[in-house]
C-alpha positions in Angstrom: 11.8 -25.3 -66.8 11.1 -28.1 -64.1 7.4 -29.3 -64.6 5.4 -32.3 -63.1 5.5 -35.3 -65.7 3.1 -36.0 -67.3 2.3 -40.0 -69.2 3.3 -38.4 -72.9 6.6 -38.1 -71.0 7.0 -41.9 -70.1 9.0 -43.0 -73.4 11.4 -40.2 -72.9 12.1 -40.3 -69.0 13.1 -44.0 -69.8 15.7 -43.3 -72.5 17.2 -40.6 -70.2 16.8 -43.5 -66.9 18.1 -46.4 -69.4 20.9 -44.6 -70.8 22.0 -42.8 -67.9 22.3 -46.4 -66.0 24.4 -47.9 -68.9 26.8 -45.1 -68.8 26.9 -44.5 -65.1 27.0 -48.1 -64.0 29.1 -49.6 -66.9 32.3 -51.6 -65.2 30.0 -52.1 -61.6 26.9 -53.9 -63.1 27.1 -56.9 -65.8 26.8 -55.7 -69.2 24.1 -58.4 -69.9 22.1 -57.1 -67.2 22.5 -53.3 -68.7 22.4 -53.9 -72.0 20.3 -57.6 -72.0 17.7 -56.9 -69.4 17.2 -52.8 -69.1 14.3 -51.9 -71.9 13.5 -48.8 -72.4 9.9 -49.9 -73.8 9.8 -51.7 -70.2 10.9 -49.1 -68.3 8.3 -46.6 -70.0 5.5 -49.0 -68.8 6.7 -48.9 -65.2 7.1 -45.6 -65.6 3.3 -45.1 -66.1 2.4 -46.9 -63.8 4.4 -45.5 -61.3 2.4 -42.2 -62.5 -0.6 -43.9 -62.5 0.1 -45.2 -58.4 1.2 -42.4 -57.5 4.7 -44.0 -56.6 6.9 -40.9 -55.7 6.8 -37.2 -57.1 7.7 -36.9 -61.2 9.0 -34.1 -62.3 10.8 -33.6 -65.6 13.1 -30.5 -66.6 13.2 -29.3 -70.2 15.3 -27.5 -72.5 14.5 -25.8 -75.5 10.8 -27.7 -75.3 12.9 -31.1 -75.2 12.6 -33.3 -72.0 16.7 -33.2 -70.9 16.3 -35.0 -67.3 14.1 -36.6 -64.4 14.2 -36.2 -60.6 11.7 -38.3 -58.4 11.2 -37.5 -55.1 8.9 -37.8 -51.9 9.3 -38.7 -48.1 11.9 -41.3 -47.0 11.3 -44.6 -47.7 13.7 -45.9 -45.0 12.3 -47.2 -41.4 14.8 -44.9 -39.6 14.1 -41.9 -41.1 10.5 -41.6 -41.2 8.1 -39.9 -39.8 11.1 -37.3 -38.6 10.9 -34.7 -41.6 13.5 -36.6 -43.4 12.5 -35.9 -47.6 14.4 -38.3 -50.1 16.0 -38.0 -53.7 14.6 -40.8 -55.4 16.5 -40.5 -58.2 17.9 -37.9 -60.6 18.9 -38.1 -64.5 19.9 -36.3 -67.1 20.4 -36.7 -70.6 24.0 -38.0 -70.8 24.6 -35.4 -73.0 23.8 -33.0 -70.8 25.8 -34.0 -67.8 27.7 -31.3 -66.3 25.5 -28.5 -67.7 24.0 -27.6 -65.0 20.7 -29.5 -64.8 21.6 -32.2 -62.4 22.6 -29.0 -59.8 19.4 -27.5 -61.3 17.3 -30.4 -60.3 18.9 -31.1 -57.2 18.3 -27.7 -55.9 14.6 -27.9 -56.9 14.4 -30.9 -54.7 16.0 -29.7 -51.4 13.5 -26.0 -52.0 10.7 -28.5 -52.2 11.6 -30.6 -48.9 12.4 -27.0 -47.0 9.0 -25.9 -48.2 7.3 -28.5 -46.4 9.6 -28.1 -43.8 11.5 -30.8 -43.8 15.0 -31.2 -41.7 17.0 -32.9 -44.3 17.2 -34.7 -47.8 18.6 -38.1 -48.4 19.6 -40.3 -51.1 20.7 -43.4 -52.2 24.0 -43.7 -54.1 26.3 -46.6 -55.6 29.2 -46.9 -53.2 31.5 -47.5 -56.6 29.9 -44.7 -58.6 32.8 -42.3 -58.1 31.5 -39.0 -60.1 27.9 -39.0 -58.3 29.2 -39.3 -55.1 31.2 -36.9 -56.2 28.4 -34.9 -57.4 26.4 -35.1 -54.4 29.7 -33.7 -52.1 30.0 -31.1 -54.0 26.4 -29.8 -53.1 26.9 -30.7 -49.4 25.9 -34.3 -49.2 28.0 -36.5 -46.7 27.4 -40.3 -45.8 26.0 -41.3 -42.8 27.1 -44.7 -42.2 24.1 -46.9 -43.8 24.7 -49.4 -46.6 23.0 -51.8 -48.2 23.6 -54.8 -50.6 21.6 -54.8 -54.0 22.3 -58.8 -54.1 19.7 -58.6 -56.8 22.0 -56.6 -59.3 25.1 -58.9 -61.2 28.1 -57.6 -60.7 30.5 -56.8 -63.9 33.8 -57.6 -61.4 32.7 -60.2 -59.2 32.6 -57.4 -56.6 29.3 -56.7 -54.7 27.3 -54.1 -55.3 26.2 -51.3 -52.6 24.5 -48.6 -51.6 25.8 -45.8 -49.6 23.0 -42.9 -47.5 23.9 -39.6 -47.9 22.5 -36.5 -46.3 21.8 -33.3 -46.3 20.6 -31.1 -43.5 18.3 -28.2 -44.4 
């Protein structure tokens, strides 16, 4: 069951959002940043307050009664693509546990029936140019890059290596 979430869900979404970036972006960002810096506690605050603003569309899918993942969503953020019936995926978790179960595609799907629903033309997102299985992920259900990157300069890198952001898309 996808559901909208709710502020009793805050504590969970970040253990799912904290987690999911220490095992997804271990080896790309600095272990003192993922491990020193994420907080879960933190990241529950923003996370209401985010709910609280209004920041984005929360929703949270469960299993068994148990929150198992996040997706965020809303219209693009980027200069090019709005105003043009361009929806974005702001971000999508799951439980590590849970990868490859099915949720993520579950998630994903609910997102892109969302954006059509409105009538949107296309969904993008925002993806680590290193992170190998997502992109991977993403193909998979029809995402291809477009071209854009950017630079998260504000992210240490575990290598020395910078650390970017691919676009992909999706036409509807």
């Amino acid at each position: 069951m996808i559901r909208k979430t709710a502020a009793d869900d805050a504590d969970r979404v970040a253990e799912i959002h904290t987690e999911g970036w220490r095992q997804a972006y271990r080896g790309i960002i600095a272990d003192s940043f993922l491990f020193g810096k994420l907080s879960v506690c933190r990241r529950a605050g923003n996370i209401r307050k985010e709910l609280e603003l209004g920041q984005g569309e929360s929703y949270v899918a469960e299993r068994g009664g148990v929150v198992a993942g996040f997706v965020v969503m809303g219209l693009s953020r980027d200069d090019d693509k709005r105003g043009e019936g361009n929806f974005e995926l702001w971000a999508v978790y799951t439980e590590p546990a849970m990868k490859r179960s099915g949720l993520g595609a579950e998630m994903l799907a609910f997102c892109e029936a969302e954006a059509a629903r409105r009538g949107m033309r296309e969904v993008s997102l925002w993806v680590l140019e290193r992170n190998a299985s997502a992109r991977a992920f993403y193909e998979k259900y029809g995402y291809r890059p477009d071209g854009a990157v950017k630079v998260l300069e504000r992210l240490p890198s575990a290598d020395g290596v910078q650390i970017a952001e691919m676009r992909y898309v999706k036409k509807l």
